[in-house]
Structures are given as structure tokens and as C-alpha cells.
N, CA, C and O atoms as a CHARMM CRD file, in Angstrom:
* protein
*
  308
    1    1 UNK  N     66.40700 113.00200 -97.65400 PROA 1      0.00000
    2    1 UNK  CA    66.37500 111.59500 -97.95100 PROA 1      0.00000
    3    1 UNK  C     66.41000 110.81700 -96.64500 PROA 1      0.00000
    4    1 UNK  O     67.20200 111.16200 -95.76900 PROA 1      0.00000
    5    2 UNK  N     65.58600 109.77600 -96.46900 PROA 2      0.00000
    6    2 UNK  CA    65.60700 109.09500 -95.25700 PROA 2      0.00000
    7    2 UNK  C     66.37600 108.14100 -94.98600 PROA 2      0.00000
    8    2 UNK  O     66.37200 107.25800 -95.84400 PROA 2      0.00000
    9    3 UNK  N     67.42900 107.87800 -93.60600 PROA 3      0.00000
   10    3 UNK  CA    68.33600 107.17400 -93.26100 PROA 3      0.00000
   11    3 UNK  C     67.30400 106.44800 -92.94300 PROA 3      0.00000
   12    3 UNK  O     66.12900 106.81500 -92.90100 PROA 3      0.00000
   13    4 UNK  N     67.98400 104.82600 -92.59000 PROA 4      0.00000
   14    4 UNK  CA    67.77600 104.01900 -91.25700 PROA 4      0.00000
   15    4 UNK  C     69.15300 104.14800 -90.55200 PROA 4      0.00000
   16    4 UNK  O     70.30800 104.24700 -90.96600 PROA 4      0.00000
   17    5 UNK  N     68.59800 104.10800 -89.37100 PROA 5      0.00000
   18    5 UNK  CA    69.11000 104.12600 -88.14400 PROA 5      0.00000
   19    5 UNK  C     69.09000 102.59000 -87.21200 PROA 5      0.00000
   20    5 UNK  O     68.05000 102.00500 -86.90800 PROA 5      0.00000
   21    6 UNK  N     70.47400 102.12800 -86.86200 PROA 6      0.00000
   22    6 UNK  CA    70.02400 101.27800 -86.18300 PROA 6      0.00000
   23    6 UNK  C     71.00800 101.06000 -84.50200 PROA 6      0.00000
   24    6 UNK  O     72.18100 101.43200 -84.45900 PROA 6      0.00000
   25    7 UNK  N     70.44100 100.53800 -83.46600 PROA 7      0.00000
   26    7 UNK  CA    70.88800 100.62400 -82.57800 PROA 7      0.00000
   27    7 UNK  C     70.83800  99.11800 -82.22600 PROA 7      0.00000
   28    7 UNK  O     69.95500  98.27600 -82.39000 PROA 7      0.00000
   29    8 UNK  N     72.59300  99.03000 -81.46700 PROA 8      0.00000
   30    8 UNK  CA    72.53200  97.56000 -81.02300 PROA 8      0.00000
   31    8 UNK  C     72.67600  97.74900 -79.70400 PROA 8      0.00000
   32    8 UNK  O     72.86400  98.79300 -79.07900 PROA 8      0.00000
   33    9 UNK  N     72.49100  95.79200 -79.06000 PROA 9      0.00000
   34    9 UNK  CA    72.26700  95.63400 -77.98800 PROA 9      0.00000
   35    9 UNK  C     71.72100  96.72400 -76.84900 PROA 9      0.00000
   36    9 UNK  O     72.37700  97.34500 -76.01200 PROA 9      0.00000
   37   10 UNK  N     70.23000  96.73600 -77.12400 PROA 10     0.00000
   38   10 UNK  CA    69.37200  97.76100 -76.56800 PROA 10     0.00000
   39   10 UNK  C     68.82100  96.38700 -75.59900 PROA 10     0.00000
   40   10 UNK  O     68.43200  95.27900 -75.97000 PROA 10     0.00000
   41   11 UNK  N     68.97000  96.97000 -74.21200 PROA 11     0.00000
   42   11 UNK  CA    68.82500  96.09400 -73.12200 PROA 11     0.00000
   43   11 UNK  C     67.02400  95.77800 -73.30200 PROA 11     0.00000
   44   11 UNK  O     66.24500  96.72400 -73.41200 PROA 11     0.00000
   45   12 UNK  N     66.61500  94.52600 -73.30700 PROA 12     0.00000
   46   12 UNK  CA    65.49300  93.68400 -73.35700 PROA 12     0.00000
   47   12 UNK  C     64.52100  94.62500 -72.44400 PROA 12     0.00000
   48   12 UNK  O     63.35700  94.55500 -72.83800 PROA 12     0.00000
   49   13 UNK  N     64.73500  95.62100 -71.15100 PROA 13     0.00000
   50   13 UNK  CA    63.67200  96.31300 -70.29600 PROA 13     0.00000
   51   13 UNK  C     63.12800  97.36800 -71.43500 PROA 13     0.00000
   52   13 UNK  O     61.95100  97.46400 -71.78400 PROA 13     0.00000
   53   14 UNK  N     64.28300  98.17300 -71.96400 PROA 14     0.00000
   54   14 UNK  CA    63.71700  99.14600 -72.85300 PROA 14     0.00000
   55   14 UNK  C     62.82300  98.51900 -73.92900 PROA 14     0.00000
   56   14 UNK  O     61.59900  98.64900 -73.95200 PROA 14     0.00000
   57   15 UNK  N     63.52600  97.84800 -74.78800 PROA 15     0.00000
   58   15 UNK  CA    62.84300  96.90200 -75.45300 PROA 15     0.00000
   59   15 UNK  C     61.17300  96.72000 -75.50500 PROA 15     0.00000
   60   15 UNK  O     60.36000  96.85400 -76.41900 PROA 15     0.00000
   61   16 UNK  N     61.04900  96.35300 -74.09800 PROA 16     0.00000
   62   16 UNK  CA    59.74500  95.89400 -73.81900 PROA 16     0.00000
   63   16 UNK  C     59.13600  96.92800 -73.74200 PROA 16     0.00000
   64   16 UNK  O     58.31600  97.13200 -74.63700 PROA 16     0.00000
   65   17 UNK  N     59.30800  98.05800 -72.56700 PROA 17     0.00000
   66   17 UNK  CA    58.83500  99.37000 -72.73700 PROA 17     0.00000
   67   17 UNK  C     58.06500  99.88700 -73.66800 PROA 17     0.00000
   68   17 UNK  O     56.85100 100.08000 -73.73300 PROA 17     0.00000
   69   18 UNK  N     59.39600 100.18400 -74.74400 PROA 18     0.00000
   70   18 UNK  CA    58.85100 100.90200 -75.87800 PROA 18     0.00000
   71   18 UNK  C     57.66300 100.37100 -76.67900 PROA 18     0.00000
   72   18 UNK  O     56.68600 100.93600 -77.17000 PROA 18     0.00000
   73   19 UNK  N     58.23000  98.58900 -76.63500 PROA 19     0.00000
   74   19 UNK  CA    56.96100  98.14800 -77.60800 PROA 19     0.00000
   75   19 UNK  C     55.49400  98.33400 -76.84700 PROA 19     0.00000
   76   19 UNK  O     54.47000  98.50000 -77.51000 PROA 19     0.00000
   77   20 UNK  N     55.48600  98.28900 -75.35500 PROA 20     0.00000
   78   20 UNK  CA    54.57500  98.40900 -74.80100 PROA 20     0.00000
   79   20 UNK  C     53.85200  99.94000 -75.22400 PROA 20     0.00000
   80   20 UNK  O     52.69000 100.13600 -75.58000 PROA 20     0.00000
   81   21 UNK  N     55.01900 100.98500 -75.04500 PROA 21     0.00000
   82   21 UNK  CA    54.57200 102.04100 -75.41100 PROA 21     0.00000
   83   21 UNK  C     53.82300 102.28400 -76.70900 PROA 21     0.00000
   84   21 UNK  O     52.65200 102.66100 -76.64900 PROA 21     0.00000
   85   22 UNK  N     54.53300 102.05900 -78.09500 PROA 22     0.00000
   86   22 UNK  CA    54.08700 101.64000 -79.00300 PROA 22     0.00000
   87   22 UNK  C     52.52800 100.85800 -79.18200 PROA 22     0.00000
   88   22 UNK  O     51.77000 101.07200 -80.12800 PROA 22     0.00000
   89   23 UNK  N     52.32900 100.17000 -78.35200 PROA 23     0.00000
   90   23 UNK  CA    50.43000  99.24200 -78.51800 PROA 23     0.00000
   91   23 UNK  C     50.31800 100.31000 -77.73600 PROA 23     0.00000
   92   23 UNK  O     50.72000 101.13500 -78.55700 PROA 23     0.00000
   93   24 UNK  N     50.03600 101.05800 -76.60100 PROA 24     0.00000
   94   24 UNK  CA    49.11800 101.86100 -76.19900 PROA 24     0.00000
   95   24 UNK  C     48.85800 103.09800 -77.13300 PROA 24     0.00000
   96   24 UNK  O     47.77500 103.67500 -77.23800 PROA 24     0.00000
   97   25 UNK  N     50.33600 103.50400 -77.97700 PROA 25     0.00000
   98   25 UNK  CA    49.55300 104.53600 -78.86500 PROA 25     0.00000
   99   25 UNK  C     49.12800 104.26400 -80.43900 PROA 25     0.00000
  100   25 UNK  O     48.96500 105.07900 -81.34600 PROA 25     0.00000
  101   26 UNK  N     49.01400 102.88000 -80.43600 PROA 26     0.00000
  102   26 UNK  CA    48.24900 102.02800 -81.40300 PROA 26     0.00000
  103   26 UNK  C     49.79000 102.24700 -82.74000 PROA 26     0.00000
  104   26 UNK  O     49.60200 102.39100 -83.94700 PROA 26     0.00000
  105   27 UNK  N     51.01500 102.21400 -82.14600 PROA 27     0.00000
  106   27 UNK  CA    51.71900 102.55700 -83.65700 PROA 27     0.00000
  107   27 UNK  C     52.14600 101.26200 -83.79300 PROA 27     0.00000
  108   27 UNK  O     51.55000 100.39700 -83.15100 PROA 27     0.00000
  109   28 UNK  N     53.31100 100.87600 -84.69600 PROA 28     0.00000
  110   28 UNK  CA    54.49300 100.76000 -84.68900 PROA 28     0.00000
  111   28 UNK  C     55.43700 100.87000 -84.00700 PROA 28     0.00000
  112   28 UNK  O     55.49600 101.99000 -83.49800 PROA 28     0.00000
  113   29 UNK  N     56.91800  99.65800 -83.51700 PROA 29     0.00000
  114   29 UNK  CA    57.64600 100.15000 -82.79000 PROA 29     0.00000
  115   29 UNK  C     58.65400 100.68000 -83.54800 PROA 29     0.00000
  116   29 UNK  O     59.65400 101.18900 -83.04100 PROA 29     0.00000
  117   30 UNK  N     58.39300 100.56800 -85.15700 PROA 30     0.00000
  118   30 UNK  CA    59.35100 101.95600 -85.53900 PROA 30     0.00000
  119   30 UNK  C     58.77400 103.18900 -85.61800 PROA 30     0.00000
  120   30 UNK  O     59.53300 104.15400 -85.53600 PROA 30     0.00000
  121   31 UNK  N     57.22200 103.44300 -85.80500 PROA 31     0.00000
  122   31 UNK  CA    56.97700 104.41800 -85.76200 PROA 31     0.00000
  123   31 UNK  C     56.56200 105.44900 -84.20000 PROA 31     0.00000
  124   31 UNK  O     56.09400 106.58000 -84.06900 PROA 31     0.00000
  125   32 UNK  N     56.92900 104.58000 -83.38500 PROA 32     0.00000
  126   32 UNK  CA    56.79700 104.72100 -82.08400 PROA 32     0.00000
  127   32 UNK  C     58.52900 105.52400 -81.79000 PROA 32     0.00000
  128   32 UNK  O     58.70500 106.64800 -81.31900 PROA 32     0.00000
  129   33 UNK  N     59.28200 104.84400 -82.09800 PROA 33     0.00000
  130   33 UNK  CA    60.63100 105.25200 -82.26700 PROA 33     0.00000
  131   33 UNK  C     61.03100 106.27100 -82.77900 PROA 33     0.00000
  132   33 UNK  O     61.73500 107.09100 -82.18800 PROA 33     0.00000
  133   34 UNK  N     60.70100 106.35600 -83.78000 PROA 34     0.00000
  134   34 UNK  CA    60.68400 107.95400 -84.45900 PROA 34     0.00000
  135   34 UNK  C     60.20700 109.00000 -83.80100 PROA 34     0.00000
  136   34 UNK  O     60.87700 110.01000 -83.58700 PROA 34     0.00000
  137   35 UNK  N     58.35800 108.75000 -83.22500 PROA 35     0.00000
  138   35 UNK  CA    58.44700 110.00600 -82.93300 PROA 35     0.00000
  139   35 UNK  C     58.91000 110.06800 -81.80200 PROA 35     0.00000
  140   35 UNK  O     59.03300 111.23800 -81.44000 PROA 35     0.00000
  141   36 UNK  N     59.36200 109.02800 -80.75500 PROA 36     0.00000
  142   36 UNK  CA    60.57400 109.64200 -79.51000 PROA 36     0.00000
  143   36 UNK  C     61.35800 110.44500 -80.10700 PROA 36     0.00000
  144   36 UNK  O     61.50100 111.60800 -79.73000 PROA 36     0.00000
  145   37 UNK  N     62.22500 109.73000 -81.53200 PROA 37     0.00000
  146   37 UNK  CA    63.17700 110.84600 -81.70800 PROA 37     0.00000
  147   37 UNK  C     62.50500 112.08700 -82.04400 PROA 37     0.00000
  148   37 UNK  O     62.79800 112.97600 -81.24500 PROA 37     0.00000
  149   38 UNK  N     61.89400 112.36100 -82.74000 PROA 38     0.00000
  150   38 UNK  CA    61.24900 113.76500 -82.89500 PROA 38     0.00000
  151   38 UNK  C     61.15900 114.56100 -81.72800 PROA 38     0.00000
  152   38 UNK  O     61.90100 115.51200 -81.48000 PROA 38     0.00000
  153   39 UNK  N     59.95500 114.02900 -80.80200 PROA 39     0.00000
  154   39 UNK  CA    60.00100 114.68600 -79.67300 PROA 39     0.00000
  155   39 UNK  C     61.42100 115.39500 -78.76000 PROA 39     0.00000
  156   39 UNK  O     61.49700 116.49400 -78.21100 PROA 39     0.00000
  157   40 UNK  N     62.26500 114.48800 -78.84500 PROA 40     0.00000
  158   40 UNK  CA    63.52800 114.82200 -77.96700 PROA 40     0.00000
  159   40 UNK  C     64.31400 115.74900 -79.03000 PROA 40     0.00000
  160   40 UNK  O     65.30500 116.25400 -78.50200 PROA 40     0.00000
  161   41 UNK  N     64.12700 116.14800 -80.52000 PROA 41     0.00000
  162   41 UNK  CA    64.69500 117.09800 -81.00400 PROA 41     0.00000
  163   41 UNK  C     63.95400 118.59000 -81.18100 PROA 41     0.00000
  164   41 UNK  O     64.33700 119.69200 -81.57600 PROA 41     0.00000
  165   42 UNK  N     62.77200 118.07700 -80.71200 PROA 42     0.00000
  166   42 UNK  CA    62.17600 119.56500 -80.95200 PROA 42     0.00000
  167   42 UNK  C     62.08400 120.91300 -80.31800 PROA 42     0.00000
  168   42 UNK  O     61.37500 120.92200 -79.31200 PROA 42     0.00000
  169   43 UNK  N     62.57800 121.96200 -80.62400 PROA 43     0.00000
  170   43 UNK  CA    62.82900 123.22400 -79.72800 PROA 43     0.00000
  171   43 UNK  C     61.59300 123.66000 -78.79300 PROA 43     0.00000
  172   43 UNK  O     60.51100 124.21300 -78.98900 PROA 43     0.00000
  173   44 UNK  N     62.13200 123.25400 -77.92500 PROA 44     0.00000
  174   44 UNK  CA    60.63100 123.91200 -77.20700 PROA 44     0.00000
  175   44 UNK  C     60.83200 125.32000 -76.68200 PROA 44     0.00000
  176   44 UNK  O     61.84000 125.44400 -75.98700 PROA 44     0.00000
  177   45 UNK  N     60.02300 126.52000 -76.87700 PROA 45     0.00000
  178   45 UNK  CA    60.48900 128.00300 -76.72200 PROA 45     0.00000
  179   45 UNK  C     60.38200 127.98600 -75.34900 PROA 45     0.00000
  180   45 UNK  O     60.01700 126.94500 -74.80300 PROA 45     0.00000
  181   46 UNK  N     60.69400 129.17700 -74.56400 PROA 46     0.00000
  182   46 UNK  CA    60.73800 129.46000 -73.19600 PROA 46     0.00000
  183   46 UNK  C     60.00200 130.34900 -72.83600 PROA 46     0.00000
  184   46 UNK  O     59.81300 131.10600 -73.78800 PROA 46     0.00000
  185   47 UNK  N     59.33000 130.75500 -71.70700 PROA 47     0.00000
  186   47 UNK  CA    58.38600 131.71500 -71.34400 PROA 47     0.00000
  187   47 UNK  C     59.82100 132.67800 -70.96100 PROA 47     0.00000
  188   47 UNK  O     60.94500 132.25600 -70.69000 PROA 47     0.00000
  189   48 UNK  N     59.52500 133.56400 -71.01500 PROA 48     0.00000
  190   48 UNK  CA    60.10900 134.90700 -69.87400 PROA 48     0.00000
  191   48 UNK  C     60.53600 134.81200 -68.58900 PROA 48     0.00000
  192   48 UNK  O     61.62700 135.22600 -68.19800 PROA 48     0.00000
  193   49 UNK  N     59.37900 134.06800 -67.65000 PROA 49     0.00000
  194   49 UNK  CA    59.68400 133.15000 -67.05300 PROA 49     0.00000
  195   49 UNK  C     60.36100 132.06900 -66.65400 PROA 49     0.00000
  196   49 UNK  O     60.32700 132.06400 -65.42300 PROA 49     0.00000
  197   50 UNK  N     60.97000 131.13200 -67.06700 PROA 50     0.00000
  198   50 UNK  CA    61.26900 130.21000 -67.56600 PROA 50     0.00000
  199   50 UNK  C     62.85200 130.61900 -67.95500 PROA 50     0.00000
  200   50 UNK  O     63.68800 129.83800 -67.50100 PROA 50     0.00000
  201   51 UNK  N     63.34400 131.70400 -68.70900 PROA 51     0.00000
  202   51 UNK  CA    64.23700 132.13200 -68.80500 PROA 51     0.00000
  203   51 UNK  C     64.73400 132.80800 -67.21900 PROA 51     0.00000
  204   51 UNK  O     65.88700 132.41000 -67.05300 PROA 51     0.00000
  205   52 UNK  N     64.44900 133.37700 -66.42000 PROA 52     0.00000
  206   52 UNK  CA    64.68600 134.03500 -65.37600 PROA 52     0.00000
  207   52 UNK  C     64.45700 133.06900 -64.57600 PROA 52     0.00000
  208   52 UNK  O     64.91600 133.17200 -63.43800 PROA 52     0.00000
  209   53 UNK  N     64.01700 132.37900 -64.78500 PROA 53     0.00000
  210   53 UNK  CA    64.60200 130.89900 -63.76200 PROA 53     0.00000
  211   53 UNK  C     65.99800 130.01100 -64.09400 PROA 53     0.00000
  212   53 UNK  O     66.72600 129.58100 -63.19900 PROA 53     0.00000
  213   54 UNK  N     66.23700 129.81700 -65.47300 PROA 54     0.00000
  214   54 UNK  CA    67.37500 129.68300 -65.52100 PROA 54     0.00000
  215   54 UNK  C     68.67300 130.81600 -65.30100 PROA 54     0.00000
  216   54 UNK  O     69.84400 130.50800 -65.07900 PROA 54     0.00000
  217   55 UNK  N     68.31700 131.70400 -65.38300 PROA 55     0.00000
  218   55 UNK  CA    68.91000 132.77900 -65.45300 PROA 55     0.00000
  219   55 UNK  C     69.82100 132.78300 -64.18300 PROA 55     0.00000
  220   55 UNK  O     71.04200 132.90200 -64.07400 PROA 55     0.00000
  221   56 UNK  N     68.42700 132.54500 -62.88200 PROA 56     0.00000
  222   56 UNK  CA    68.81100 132.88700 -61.77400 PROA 56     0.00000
  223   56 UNK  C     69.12400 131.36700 -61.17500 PROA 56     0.00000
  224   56 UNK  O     69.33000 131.20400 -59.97200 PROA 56     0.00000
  225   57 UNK  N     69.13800 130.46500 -61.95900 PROA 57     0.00000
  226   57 UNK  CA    69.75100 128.75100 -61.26700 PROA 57     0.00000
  227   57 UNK  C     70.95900 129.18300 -61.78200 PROA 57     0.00000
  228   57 UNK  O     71.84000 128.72500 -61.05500 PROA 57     0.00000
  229   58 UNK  N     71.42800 129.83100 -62.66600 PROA 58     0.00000
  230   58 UNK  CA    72.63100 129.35300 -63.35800 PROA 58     0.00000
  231   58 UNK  C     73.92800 130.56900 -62.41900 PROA 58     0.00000
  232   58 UNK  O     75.14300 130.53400 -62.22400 PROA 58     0.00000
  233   59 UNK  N     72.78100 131.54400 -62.05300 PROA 59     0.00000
  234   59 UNK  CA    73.87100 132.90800 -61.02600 PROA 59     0.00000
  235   59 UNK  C     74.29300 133.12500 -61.94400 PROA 59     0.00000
  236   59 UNK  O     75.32300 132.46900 -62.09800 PROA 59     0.00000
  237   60 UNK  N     74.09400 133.67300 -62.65800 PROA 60     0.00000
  238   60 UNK  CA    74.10200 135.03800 -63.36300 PROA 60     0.00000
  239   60 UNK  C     73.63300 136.26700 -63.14800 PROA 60     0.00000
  240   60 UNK  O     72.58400 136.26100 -62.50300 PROA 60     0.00000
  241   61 UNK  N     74.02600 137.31000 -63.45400 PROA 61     0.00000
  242   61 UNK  CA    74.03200 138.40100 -63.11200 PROA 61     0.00000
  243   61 UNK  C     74.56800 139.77100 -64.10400 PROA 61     0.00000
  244   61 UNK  O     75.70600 139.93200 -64.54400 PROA 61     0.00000
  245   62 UNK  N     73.71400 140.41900 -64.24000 PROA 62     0.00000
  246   62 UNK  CA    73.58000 141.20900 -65.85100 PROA 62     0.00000
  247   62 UNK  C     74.82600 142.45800 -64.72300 PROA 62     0.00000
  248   62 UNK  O     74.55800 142.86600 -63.59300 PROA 62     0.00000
  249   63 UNK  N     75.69500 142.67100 -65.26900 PROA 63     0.00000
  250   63 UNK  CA    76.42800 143.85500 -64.87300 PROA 63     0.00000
  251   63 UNK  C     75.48000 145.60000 -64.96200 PROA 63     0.00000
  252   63 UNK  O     74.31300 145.79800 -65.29900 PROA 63     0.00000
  253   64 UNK  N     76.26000 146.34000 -64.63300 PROA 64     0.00000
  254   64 UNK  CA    75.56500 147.77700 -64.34400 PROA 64     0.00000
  255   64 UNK  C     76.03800 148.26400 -65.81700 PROA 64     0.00000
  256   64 UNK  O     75.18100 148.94000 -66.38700 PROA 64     0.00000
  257   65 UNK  N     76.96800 148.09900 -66.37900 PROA 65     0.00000
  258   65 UNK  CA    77.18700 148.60000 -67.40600 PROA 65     0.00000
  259   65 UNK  C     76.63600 148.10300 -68.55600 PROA 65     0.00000
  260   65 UNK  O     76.92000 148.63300 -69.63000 PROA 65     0.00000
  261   66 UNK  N     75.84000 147.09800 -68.49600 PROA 66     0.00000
  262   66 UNK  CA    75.03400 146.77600 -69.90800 PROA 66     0.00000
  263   66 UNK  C     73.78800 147.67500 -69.80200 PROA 66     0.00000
  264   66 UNK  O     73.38800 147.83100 -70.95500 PROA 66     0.00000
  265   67 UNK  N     72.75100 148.54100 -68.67500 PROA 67     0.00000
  266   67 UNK  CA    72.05400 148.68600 -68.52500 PROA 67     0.00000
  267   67 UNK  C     72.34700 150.23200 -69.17700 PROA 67     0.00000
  268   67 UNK  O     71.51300 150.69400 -69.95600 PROA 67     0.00000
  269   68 UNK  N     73.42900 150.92600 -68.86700 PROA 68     0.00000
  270   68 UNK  CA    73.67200 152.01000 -69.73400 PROA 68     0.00000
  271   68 UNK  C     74.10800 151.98500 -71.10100 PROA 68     0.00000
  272   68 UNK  O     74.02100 153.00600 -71.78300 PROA 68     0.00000
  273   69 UNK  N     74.73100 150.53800 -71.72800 PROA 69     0.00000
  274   69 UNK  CA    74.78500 150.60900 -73.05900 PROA 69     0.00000
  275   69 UNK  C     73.71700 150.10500 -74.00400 PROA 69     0.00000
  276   69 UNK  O     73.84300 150.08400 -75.22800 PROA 69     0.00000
  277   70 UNK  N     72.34300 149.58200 -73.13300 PROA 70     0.00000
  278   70 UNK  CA    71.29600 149.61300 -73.48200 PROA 70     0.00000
  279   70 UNK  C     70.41300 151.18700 -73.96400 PROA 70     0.00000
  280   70 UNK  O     69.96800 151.64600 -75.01600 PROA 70     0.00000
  281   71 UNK  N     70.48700 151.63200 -72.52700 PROA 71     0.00000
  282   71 UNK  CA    70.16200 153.27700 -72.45900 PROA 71     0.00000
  283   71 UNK  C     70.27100 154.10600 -73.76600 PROA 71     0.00000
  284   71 UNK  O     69.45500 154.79500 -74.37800 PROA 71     0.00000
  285   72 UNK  N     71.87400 153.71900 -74.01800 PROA 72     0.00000
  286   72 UNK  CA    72.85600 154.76700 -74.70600 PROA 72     0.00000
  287   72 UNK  C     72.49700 154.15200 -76.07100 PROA 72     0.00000
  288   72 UNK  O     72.54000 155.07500 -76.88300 PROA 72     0.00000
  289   73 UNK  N     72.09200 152.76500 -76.80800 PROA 73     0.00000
  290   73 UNK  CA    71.59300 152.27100 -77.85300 PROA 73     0.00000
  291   73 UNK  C     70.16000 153.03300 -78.13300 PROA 73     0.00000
  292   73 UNK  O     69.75400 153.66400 -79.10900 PROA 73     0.00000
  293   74 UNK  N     69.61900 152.73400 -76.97300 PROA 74     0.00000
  294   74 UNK  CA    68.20900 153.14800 -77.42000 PROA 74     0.00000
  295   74 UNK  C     67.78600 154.42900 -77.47600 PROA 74     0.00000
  296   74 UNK  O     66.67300 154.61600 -77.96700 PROA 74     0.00000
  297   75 UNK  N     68.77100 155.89900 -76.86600 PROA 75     0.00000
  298   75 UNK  CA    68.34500 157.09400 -76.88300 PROA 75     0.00000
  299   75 UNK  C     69.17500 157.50800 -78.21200 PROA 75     0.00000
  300   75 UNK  O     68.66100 158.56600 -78.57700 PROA 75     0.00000
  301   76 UNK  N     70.42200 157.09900 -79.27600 PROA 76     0.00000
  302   76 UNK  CA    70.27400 157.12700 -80.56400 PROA 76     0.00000
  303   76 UNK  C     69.38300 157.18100 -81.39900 PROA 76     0.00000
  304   76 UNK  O     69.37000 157.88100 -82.41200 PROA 76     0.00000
  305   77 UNK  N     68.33200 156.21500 -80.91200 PROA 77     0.00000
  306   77 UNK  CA    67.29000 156.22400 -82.20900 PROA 77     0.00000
  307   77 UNK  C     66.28300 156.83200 -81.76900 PROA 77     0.00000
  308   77 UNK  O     65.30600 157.01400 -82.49600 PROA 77     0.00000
């Protein structure tokens, strides 16, 4: 079921922005609004890549012993 949502005192720059944004993609500035929100909720997946970049911003570091209880999982089956 669909809420409204409403937000106060939204500073007059954004304001303008958005509606600006809104005429260039020919919408609505509620329907312009929405799909910001959409966009900013949607999962975006990660490459492999992408993961091992966070991986390695965040310093992390896979221990020696997961690599044998990997081993030891996978020569069970």
C-alpha cells in the first residue's frame, strides 16, 4: 500500500535542483523524487573485483586456518 512521504524545510538550493532535475527528465517533481528514492535503495551486486577492493581497503585478511577448513569441507564430499 502506498505511503506519502513528506519532508520539511528542504533548503530552497535542493529544491531548485531537483525540480530542475525533474524538467530535464521530462517528469514530475514527485515522480522525479521517487525514483531518487528508488535508485538510492537499490542493491547494486559487486564484481569479484570490487569485492577484493573492499576487502583489501578495509585490511582484512583471511587467516591460514580458514584455508584448511575449506580444504577439509571440500575433500568430505
Amino acid at each position: 500500500m502506498p505511503v506519502t512521504l513528506s519532508i520539511n524545510n528542504v533548503p530552497e538550493l535542493i529544491v531548485q535542483n531537483i525540480a530542475l532535475r525533474a524538467s530535464q527528465n521530462h517528469r514530475t517533481l514527485q515522480s522525479e523524487l521517487l525514483t531518487i528514492l528508488e535508485d538510492a535503495i537499490k542493491v547494486k551486486p559487486s564484481t569479484p573485483k570490487q569485492i577484493l577492493a573492499k576487502v583489501q581497503q578495509l585490511g582484512l585478511e583471511t587467516p591460514a586456518e580458514s584455508v584448511e577448513m575449506i580444504r577439509g569441507d571440500r575433500d568430505e564430499h
